[in-house]
N, C-alpha and C positions, 0 to 999 in steps of 0.2 A: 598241654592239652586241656580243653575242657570235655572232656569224657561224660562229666557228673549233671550236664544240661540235661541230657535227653532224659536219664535216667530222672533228677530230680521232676522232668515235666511230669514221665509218664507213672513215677509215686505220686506226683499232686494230684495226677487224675485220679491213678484208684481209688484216693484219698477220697478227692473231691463226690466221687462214683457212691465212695460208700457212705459217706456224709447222706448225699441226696436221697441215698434208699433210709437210713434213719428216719430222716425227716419226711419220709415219705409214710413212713412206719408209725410215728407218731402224730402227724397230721390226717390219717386215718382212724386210729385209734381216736384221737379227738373229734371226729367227726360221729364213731360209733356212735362215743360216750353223749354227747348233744344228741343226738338224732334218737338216742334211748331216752333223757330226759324230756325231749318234746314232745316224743306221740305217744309215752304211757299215760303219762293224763288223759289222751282225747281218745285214749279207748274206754268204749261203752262195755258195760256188764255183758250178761248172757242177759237175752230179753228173753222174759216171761210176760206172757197175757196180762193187764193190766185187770184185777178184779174191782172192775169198775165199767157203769151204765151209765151212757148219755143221756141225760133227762130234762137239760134247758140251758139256753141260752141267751145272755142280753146283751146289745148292742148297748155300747159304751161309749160316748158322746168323747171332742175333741179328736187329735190327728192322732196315727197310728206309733204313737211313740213308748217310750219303755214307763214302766209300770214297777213300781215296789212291794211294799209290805201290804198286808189286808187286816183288818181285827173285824171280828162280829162280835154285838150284841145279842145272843143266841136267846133269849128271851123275846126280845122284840126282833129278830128276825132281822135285825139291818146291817149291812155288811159295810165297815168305810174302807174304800180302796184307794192309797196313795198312789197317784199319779202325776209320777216325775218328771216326763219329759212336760206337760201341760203345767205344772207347778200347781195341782187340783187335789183337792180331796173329795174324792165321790161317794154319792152315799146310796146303795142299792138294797132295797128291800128283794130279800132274795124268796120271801112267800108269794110276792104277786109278779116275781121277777121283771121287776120294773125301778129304773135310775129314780131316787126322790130327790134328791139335791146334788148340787156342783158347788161348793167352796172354794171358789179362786187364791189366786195370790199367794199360794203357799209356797215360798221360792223352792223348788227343787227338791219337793219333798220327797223324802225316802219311808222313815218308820212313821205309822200310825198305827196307835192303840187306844182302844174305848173301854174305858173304866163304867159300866151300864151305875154303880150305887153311886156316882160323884155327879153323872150325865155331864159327863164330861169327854171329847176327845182329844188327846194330844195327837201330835205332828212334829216330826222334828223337821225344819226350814231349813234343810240344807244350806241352798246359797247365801243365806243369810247368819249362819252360827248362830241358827236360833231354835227354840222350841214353842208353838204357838199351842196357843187350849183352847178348845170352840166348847163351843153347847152343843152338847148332842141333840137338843130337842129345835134349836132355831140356826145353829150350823155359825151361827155369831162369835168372833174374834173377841174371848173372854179375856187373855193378857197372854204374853210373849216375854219370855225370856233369854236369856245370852249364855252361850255352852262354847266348848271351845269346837275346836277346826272340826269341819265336816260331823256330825251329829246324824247319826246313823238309827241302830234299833232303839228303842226303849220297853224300858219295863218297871211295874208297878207295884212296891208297897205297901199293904194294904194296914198295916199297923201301925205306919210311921204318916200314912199317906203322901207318901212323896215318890215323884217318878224320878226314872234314872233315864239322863238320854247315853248312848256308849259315842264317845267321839272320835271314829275310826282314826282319824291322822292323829288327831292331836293327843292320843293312845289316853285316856282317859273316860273315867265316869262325871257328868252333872247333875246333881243332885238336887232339885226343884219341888217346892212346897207346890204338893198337887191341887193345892184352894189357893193361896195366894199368889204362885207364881216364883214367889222370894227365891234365890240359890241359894240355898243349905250348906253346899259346901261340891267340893270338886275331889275327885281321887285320879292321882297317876297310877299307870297301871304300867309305865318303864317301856311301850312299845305299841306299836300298832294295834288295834285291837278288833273286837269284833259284836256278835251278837252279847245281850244280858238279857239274865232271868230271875225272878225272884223263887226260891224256895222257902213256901212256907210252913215245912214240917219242920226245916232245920233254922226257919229265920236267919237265912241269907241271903248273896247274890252275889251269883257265878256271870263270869266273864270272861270269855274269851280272847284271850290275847295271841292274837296270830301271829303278833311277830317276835313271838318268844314260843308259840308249839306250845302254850300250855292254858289248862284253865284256874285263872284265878277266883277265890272264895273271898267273900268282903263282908266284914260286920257289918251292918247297914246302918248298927246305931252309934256306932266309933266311926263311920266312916274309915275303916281300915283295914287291909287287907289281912287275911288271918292264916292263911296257906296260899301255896302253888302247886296245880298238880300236873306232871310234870305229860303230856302227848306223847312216848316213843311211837314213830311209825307215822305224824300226823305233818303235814305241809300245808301251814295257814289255814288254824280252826276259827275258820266262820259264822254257822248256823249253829243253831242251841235250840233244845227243846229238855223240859224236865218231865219226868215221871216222880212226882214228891213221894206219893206211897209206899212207892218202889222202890225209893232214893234210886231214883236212874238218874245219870246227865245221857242227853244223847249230841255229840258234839260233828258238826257235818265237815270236813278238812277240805276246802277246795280247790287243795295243789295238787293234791294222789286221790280225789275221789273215792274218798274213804268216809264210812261213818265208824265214829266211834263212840263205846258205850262204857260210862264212867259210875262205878259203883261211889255215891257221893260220902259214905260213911268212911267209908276203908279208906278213899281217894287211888283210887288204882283204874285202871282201863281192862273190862273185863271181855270184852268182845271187841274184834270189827267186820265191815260188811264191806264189801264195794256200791257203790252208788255211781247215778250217772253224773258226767264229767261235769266240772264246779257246781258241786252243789252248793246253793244256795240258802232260800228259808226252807224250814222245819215248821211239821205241824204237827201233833199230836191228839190222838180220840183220848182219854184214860177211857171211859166207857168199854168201847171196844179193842182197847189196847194197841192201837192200830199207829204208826206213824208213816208221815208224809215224808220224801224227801224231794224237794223240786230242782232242777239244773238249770245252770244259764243256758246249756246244750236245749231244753224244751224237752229233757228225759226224767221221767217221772219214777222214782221207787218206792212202793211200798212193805212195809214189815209189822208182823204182826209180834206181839211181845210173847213168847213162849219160855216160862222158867226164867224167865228175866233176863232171857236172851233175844234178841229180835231178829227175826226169821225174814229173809224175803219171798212175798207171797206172788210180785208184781212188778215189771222192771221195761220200762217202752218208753218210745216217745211218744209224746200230748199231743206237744203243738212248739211253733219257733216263740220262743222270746215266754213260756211258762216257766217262768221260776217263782211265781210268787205261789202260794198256797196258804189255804187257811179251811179250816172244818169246822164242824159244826158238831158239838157233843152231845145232843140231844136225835138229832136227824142221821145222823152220821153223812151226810153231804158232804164233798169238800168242793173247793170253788179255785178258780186259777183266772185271774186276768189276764190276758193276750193281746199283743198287737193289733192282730189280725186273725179276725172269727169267721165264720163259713162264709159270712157275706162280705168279707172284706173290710173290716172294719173293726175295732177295739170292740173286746168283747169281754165277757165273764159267762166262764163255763161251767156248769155243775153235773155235778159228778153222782150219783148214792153205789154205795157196795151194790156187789153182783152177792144175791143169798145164794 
């Protein structure tokens, strides 16, 4: 006889039966688990009223393309705004809200910052692995020098005078004499990285290195790194702003929309906040104690610094495609580049507190 056919089919089914619900079980649970990591990010805060008044806006020359970093000369009033999809640096006097100059050729530009005592501006030249220095006063290609992959934000020196460009791929700082141009020296940072800042109560610079979740501290005059401090809770810290007085780091994480806020002495993480999804650049009043956080979402948070904790005061969307921000410590203004402004068109929008 073969007796043991039937019976062996109808175990290979059960078998096979119960196989299928497993798999069924665990290709579910996988699906939770992804479907959890995908849309906690792209949820938004609880929006609060933005404590903020429309008070002007400039049409901004060239096509409706995306827009980076902003620096003002808050003395003279002039705002230089990198704009990346045009490869431009624009220069907008933001008291008679009126465009004064277009800088071309600047490939791909992402960071720009204006040193007003050198009247100097840098530009990091994306597509080209470069960092270019104009005249602030004639907008004139003063020298250009070579950084590694993708050259991202920078930041300034002011006792060594030399800029730092942070060079996102190539996880690295460049280290460039702010008069002559010369590279100084280059520092690995072991990963991807992100925003830098100088602190000058403590004569350092913090950097973000995102693809290790932590912020690193650099001697600026060794050129070497002197701590690691370590993110629990953060997914790729991006955006950086300091409170030197206050020894704050305020570090923006744009995988879990998170800020967080880093007691620089201790090196510890003593608050966080939610923010709107990828946040981007940071800007900070000291004056008013006041910090910007912009999104790639176009959702804008504000927080005010209470007991050296930072409070959200303000939590909306702007506008599509605002994530740049930059203010003004004297006026308290802040200013956001945009795509597309009321009239359709690249614009700069300014903002003053609501008293």
């Amino acid at each position: 006889m073969r007796p043991s056919r039937l019976g062996i089919t109808a175990t290979f089914r059960r078998g096979r039966g119960w196989l299928l619900v497993v798999l069924g079980v665990v290709v579910l649970a996988l699906a939770v688990v992804l479907a959890t990591m995908h849309l906690w990010p792209r949820a938004q805060p609880t929006a609060v009223a933005l404590p903020l008044r429309a008070v002007g806006e400039v049409e901004l020359p060239g096509g409706g393309s995306r827009f980076d970093y902003a620096s003002l000369d808050a003395d003279r009033g002039v705002l230089f705004v990198a704009h990346l999809g045009a490869s431009e640096v624009i220069e907008v006097d933001v008291r008679s809200l009126r465009v004064v100059r277009v800088i071309p050729n600047v490939s791909q530009v992402h960071g720009v910052l204006v040193v007003p005592a050198l009247h100097r501006v840098y530009a990091t030249a994306t597509g080209r692995n470069a960092m270019v220095a104009l005249d602030e006063d004639s907008g004139q290609v003063v020298n250009q020098s070579p950084t590694e992959e993708y050259p991202d934000g920078l930041a300034f020196d002011p006792r060594r005078n030399a800029v730092w460009t942070t060079n996102e791929k190539g996880g690295s700082e460049t280290v460039i004499d702010a008069v002559s141009g010369a590279v100084r020296g280059t520092v690995a940072l072991g990963a991807e990285v992100g925003n830098v800042a100088y602190d000058p109560v403590g004569d350092q610079m913090l950097v973000d290195v995102q693809g290790r979740n932590e912020l690193a501290v650099l001697d600026p005059s060794r050129l070497a790194i002197t701590r690691r401090i370590a993110l629990p809770g953060c997914d790729h810290d991006h955006g950086l702003a300091l409170d030197p007085a206050q020894r704050l780091a305020f570090v923006a994480c744009d995988g879990n929309a998170t800020l967080m806020t880093v007691e620089m002495n201790a090196g510890t993480v003593t608050d966080t906040a939610p923010v709107g999804r990828e946040p981007d650049v940071l800007a900070y009043d000291p004056g008013a104690q006041r910090l910007y956080v912009a999104a790639e979402s176009g959702w804008l948070t504000v927080l005010d610094l209470r007991d050296r904790r930072p409070a959200v005061v303000g939590s909306g969307f702007l506008a599509d495609g605002s994530h740049v921000v930059a203010v003004d410590p004297t006026t308290h203004h802040s200013y956001y580049p945009v795509p597309t402004g009321s009239r359709g068109q690249p614009a700069l929008l300014d903002r003053e507190p609501v008293s």
